[in-house]
ZAMARGU-4260 file (C-alpha; in steps of 0.2 Angstrom, whole numbers, plus 5000, padded with zeros to 4 digits):
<rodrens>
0) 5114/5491/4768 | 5110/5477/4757 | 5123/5468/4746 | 5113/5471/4727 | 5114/5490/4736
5) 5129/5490/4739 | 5135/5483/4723 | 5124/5491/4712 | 5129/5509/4719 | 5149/5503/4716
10) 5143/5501/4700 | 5137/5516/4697 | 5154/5524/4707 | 5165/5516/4695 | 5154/5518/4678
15) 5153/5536/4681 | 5173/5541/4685 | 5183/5548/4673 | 5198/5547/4681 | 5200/5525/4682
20) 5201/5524/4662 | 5188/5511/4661 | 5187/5504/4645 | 5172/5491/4652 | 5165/5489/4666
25) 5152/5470/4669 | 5143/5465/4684 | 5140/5446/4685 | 5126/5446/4699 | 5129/5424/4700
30) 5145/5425/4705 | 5144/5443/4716 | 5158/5450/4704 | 5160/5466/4694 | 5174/5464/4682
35) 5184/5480/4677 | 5194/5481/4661 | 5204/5496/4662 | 5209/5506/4644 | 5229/5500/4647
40) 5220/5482/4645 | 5222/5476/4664 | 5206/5468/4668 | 5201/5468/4688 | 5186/5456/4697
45) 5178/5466/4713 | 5170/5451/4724 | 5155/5460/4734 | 5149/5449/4748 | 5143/5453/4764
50) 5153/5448/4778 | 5142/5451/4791
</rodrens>
């Protein structure tokens, strides 16, 4: 699997549950992050990167 699969899919995962309370949710492709802001007003960075 490759990573912009990978990380577009958890994307897609995260954007479409209605459970997390997500208030936002960014994907900032230079740096291999998606950033989360939850409705409680935590905010969260996902690193995707391959590690093989």
């Amino acid at each position: 699997m490759e990573l912009n699969y990978f990380r577009d899919k958890l994307f897609d995962l995260l954007n479409d549950s209605e459970e997390m309370e997500i208030a936002d949710l960014n994907a900032d492709i230079q740096n291999n992050l998606l950033i989360v802001r939850t409705e409680d007003g935590n905010v969260f960075e996902i690193v995707c990167q391959c590690m093989s």
